[in-house]
N, C-alpha and C positions, 0 to 999 in steps of 0.2 A: 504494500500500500504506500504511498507518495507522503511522503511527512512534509507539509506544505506550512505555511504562517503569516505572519506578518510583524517584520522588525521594526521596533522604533524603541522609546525612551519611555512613554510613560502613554499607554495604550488601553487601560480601564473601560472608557467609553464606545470602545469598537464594536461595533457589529459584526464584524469581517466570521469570526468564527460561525454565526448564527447564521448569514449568508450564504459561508462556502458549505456548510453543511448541506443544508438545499438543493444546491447548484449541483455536488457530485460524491464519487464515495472515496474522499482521501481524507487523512487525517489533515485539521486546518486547527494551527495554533496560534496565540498572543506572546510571541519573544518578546517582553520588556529587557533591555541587556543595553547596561548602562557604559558610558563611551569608553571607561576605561576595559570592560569585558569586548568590546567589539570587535578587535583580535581574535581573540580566539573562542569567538561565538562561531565567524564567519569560516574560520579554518576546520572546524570540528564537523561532523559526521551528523550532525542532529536534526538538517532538516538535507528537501531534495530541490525547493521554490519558495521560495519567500515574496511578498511585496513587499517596497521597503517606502517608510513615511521619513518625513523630518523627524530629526534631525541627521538622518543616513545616506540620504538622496546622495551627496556629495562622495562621505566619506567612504563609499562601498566601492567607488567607479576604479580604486587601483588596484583591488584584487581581483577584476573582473581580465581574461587571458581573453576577450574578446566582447566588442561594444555592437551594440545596431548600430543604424546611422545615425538614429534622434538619439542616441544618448551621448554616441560621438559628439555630435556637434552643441548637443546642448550641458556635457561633463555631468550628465544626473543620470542616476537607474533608480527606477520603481519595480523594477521585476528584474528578480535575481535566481538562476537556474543554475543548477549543478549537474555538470555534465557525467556520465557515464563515467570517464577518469576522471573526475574530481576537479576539472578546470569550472570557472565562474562564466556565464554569459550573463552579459546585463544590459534589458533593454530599459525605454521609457517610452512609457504608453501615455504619457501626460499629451504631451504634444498633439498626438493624434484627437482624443479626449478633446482639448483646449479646438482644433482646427472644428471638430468634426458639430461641434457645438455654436461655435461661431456662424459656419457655413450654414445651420439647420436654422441659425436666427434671421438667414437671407442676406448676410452678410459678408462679400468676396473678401478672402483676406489679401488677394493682388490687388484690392479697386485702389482708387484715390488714396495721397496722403493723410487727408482729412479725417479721412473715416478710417485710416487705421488708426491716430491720433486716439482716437474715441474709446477704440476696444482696446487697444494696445496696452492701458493701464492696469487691464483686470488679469495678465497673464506675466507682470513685473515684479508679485511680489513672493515669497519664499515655497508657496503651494506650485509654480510655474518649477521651482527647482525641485 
């Protein structure tokens, strides 16, 4: 069975466990693992996927042995997989999330400066990373 979760700092109020239960049949846990454990949370054997929240977005991306492109370009992982041999993939599904939301509000993110002006502000602050 897939030991799945979600890392971050201080995670009480998540839903994610109650959710991913619904969704499928893996085990989905609350990793609270505080910055100085993060080390050797991330090297250990204890999960297979994680999503990761703030405050980790940043600090995961150098143990990841391969990035998608959004997460290249943007230095952040939300989704973190552990490969067969034990290497890290780390993508970010924010971006997509952020575009796919914009779009659906009838909103080009190529149109005018103007109007990126507008939206541009709700995707600058630490939830974007």
């Amino acid at each position: 069975m897939l030991r799945c979760g979600l890392l971050g700092e201080t995670l009480g109020h998540s839903y994610s466990p109650m959710i991913h239960h619904e969704l499928g049949e893996y085990d989905y846990r609350l990793f609270e693992v505080s910055k100085e454990d993060l080390d050797a949370f991330l090297c250990s054997d204890r999960w297979d996927g994680l999503n990761v929240t703030i405050p980790y977005k940043k600090a995961v991306v150098p143990y990841c042995v391969e990035l998608s492109e959004a997460a290249a370009k943007l230095q952040s992982v939300n989704t973190l997989v552990r490969r067969p041999d034990g290497t890290l993939y780390g993508d970010n599904t924010d971006l997509f999330g952020f575009l796919y939301m914009v779009r659906s509000s009838g909103i080009d993110p190529a149109g005018n400066l103007q109007r990126k002006r507008r939206w541009c502000w709700a995707a600058a602050g630490p939830p974007s990373r």
